[in-house]
N, C-alpha and C positions, 0 to 999 in steps of 0.2 A: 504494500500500500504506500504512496506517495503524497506526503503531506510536507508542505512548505519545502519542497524541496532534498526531503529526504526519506528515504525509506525505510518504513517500520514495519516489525514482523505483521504477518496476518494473526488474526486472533480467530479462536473456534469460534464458532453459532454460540449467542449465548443460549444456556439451558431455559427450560420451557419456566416458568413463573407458576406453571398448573401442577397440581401434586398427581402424579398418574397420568398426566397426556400423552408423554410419548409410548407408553403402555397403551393405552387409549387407543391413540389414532393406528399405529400399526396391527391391533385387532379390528377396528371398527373397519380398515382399508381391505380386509378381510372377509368382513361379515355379506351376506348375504341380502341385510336390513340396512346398508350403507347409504340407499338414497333416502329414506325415509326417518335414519334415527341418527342423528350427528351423536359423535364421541363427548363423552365427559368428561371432567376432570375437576379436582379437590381445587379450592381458591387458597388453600392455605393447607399446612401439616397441622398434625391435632399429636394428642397425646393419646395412648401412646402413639409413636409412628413407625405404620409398617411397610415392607417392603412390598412392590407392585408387581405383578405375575399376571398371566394371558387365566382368566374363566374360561373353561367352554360355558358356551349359552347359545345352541340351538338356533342356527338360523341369525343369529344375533351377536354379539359382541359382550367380553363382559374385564372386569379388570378384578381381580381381588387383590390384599393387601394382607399378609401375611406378618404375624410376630412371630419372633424364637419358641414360645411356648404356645401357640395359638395358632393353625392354618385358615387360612382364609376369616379373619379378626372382624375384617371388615371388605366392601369393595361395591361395586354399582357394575352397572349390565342396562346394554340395550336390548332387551331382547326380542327374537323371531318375532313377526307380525300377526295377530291374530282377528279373525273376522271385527270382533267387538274395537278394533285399534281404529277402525273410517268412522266412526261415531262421531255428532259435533262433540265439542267440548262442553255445554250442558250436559247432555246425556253420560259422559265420563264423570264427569263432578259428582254428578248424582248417583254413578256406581260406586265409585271410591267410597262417596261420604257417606253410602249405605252398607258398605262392604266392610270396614275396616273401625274401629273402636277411638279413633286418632284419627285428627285431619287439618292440614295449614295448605295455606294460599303458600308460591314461592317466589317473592316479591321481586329477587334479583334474574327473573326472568321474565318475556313477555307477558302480560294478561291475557289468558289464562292461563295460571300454572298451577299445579299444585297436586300432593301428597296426603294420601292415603296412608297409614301405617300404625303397627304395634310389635306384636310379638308372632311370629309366624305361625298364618293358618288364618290371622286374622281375627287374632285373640287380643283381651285388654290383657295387660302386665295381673301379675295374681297380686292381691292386697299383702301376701307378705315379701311382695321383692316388686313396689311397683317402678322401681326406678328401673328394673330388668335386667341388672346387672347378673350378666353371665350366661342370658339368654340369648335366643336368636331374633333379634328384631331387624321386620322387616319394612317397606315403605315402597307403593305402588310411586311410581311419578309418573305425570304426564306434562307437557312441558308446550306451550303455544307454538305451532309453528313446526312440532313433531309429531309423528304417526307411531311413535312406538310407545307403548307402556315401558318405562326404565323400572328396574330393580335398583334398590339400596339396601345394605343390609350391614349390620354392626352385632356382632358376639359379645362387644364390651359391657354396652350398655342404653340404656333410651338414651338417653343427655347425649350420647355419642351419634347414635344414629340425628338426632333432632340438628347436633351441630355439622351432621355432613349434607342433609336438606340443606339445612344455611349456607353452608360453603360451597355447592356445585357449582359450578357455572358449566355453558357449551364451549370445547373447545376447538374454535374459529379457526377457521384461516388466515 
């Protein structure tokens, strides 16, 4: 590179800003579901933080996120397209928010977004562990401007899953 007259090394690509993008995008470049479900990726690392790995998920794309003593901790998935995915986004809302014990709008994307979620199966958390810790929670999303139902899902805890809703974003070109 040549600036003011001298030359300075090139520098790498900086690394991606998204926690699991490039995990992401080279399964989602993959998937099956690529024109209809864009890649995601964490807006920030959480605690604890785990390592990113390729999901299978069926037609679809998924990333999970792996600790030392815990496989797949936590992670999100686009996944395979299903009849019910062409429905407006009313009609979604109204399944999520009938299907699931848990439900938030997801502000940091288009309107409408928004999540469905508890504890897998589409159970409320049990009154003696309602924080969920150590469970499997899960979280339908559907995101404005996507055809797929996304998967989230956290072993750690609700508080965790709720702060990986928060922190998704699309990751863009």
């Amino acid at each position: 590179m040549l600036l003011c007259g001298l030359t300075l090394p090139a520098f790498a690509a900086e690394p991606s800003a998204l926690i699991g993008e490039r995990r992401a995008r080279a399964e989602w470049a993959k998937a099956e579901n690529r024109q209809d479900c864009a890649p995601l990726a964490l807006a920030a690392s959480g605690e604890p933080e785990g390592a990113p790995r390729a999901a299978a998920f069926g037609g679809g794309w998924g990333v999970a996120f792996d600790l030392p003593e815990l496989r797949s901790a936590y992670g999100f998935a686009g996944t395979g397209l299903l009849p019910d995915d062409d429905a407006d986004a009313a009609v979604q809302r109204d399944r999520l928010y009938c299907q699931w014990p848990y439900f938030r709008d997801l502000a940091q994307f288009p309107a409408p977004s928004f999540a469905g979620y508890g504890q897998e199966g589409a159970e409320p958390y049990p009154a003696g562990n309602p924080e969920g810790a150590g469970l499997q929670s899960l979280a339908y999303v559907r995101i404005a401007g996507q055809r797929c139902t996304y998967n989230v899902w956290s072993r750690i805890s609700r508080a965790h899953l709720e702060w990986m809703l928060g922190t998704l974003r699309i990751a863009a070109d």
